[in-house]
Backbone as CSV, one residue per row, in Angstrom:
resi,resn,N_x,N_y,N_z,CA_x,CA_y,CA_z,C_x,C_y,C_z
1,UNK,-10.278,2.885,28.097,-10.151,2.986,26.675,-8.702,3.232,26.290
2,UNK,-7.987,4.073,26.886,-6.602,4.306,26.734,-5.860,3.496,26.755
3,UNK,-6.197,2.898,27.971,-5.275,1.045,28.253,-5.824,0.574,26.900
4,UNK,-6.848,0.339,26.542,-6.841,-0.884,25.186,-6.092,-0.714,23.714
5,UNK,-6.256,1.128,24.194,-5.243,1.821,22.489,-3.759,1.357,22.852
6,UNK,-3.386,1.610,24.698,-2.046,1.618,24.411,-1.432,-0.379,24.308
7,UNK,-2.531,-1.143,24.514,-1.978,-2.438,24.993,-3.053,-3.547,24.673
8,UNK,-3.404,-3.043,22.893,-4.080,-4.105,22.357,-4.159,-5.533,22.547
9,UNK,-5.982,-6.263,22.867,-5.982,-7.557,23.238,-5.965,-8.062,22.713
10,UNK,-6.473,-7.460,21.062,-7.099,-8.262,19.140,-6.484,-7.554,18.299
11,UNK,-4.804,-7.474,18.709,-4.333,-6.546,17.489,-4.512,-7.643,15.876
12,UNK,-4.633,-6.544,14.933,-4.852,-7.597,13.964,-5.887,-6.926,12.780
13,UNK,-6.178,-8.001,11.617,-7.257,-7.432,10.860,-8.237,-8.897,10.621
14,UNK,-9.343,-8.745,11.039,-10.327,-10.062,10.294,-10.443,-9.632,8.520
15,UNK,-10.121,-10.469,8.011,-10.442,-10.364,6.776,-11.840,-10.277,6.068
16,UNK,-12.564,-11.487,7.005,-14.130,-11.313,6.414,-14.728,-10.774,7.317
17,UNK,-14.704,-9.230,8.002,-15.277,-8.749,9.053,-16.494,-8.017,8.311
18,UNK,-18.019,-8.863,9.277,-19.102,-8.354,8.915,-19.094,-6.431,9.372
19,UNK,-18.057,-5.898,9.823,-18.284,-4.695,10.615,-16.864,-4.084,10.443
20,UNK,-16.370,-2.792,9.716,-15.290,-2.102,9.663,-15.445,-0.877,9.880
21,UNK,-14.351,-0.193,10.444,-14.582,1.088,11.156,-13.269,2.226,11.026
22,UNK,-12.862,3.099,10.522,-11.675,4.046,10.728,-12.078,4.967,11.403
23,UNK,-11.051,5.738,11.790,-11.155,6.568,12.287,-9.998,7.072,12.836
24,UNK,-9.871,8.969,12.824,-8.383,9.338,12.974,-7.998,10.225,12.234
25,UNK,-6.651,10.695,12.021,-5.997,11.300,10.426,-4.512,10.414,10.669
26,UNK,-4.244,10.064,9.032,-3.493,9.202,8.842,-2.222,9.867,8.792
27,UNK,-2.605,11.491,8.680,-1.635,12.168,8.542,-1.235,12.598,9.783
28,UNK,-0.929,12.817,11.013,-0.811,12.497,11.656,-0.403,11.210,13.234
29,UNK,-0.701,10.505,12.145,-0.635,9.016,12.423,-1.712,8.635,13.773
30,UNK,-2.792,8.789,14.268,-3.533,9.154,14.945,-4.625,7.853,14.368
31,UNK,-4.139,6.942,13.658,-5.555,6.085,13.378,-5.786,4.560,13.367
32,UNK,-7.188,4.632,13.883,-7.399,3.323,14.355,-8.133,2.775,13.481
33,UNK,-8.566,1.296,13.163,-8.849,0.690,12.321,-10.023,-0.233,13.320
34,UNK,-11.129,-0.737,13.330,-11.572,-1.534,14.307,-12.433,-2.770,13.214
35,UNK,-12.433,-3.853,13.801,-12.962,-4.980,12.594,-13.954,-5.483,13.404
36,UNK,-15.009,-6.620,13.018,-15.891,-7.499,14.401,-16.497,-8.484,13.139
37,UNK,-16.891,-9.099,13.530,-17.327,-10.431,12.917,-18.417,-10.755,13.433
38,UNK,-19.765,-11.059,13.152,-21.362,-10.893,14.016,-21.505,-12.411,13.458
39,UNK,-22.390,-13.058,14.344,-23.416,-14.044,13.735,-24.788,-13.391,13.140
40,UNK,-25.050,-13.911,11.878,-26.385,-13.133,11.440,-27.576,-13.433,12.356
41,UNK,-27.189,-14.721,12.658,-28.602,-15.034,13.435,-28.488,-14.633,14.762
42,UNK,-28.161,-14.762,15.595,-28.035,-14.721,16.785,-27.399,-12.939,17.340
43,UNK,-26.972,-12.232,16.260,-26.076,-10.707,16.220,-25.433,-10.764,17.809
44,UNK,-24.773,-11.598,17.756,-23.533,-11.916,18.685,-22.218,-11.194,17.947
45,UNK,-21.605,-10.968,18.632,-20.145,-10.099,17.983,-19.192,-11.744,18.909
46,UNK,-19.210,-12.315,17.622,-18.136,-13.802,17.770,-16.453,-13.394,17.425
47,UNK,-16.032,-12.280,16.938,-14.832,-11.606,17.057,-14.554,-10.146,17.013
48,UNK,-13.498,-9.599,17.395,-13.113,-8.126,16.986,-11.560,-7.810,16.872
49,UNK,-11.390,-7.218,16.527,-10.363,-6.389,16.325,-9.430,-4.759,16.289
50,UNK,-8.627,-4.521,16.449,-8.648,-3.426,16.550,-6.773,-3.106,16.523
51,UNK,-6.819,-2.142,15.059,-5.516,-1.894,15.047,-5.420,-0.310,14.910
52,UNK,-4.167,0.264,15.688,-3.808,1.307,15.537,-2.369,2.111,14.771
């Protein structure tokens, strides 16, 4: 998990992400943002993201 905070694979933001997530304090600067994109039918996770 550490490796993926320190050496993001999906840095980035999906814009139309069926799935958004924070988490952290901003004050601190401690925060992560995570995005994913699902098929409705199939609830496959077809993208993600994840910025810190």
């Amino acid at each position: 998990m550490l490796d993926h905070f320190k050496n993001p694979r999906s840095p980035g933001r999906i814009e139309d992400a069926d799935v958004t997530a924070e988490v952290g304090s901003s004050a601190c600067g401690d925060m992560v943002q995570l995005y994913m994109k699902v098929d409705p039918d199939t609830e496959v996770i077809e993208d993600k993201s994840l910025r810190s």
